[in-house]
N, C-alpha and C positions, 0 to 999 in steps of 0.2 A: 503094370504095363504103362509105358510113356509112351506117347506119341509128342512127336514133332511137326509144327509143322510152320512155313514161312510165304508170308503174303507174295504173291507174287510180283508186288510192284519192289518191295525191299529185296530179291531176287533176284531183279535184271538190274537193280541201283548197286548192287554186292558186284555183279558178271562186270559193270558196266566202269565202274569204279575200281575196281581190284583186278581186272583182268585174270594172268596167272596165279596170283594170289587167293583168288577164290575158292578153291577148290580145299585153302590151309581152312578158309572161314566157314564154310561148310561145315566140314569135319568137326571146326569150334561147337558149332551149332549142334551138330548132333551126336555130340560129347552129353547133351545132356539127359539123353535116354538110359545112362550109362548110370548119371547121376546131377537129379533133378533137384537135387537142393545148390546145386553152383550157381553162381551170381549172388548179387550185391542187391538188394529191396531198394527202391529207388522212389514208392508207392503205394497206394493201396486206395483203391473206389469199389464201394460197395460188393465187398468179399474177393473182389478181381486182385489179385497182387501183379505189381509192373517190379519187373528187374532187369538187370542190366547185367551182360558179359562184357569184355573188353579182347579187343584186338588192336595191339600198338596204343595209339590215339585215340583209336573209334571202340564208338558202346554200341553192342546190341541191343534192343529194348524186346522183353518177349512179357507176356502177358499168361496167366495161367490162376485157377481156382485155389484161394490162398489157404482154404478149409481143409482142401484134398491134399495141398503141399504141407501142410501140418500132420496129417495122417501120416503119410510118409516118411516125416520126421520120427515119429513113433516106429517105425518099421514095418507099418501094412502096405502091402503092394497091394495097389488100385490102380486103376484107368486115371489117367491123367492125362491133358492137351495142354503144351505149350506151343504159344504160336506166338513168331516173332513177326514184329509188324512194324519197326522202324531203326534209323540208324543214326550217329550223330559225329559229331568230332568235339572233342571237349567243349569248346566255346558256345558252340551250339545243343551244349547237355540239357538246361533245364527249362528250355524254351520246347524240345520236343517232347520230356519230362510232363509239361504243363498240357502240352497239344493232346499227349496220348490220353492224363487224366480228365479232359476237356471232351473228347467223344466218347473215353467211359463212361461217362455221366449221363451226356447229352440221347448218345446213339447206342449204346451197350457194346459187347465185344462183338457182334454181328456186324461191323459196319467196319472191321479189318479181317477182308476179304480179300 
C-alpha cells in the first residue's frame, strides 16, 4: 500500500501557480501509488531518499523511506509514505535539492508538514 501525501504549503504554491493546470499535476502526483519507484534519486540523508518528478520545466521533490522503496523493488507490497514537500523550476534545482537535504539533517522529515 502507498500513500501519498503533499505539504500543504506546496499545494496552494501548485493551485496558486498552475491554476487550471493543477488538477494535470495532481494526477502526476498520484500517479505514484500506481507506481512508487517513478522518479529520478536526486538524494539520500540518513535512509530518507529525495526524488524528483518532472512537469514541463518544474520538478517535484517528494521524500520517502529508501529501505522500504527497495523492498518494493523486490516486489513486496508494504506500507509506504511519499510526501512531497517542494517544487522548483530548473535553475532553481539544486538550491532546493540542497535546502531539502539541509532540514533532513538538521530537523528530520517531521518538520514538512
Amino acid at each position: 500500500m502507498v500513500k501519498i501525501e503533499i505539504t500543504r504549503s506546496l499545494l496552494e504554491e501548485i493551485k496558486k501557480k498552475f491554476r487550471a493546470e493543477s488538477h494535470e499535476i495532481i494526477d502526476l502526483i498520484e500517479s505514484l501509488e500506481d507506481n512508487p519507484n517513478k522518479g529520478k534519486i536526486v538524494g539520500q540523508v540518513n535512509g530518507i531518499v529525495i526524488k524528483e518528478v518532472r512537469y514541463k520545466s518544474y520538478r517535484f521533490y517528494f521524500i520517502t523511506d529508501g529501505y522500504k522503496l527497495k523492498l518494493l523493488e523486490k516486489g513486496e507490497l508494504i506500507g509506504i509514505l511519499i510526501k512531497f514537500v517542494r517544487m522548483s523550476d530548473k535553475k532553481d534545482q539544486q538550491k532546493i535539492i540542497d535546502e531539502i537535504k539541509h532540514i533532513l539533517r538538521v530537523f528530520g522529515e517531521q518538520k514538512f508538514e
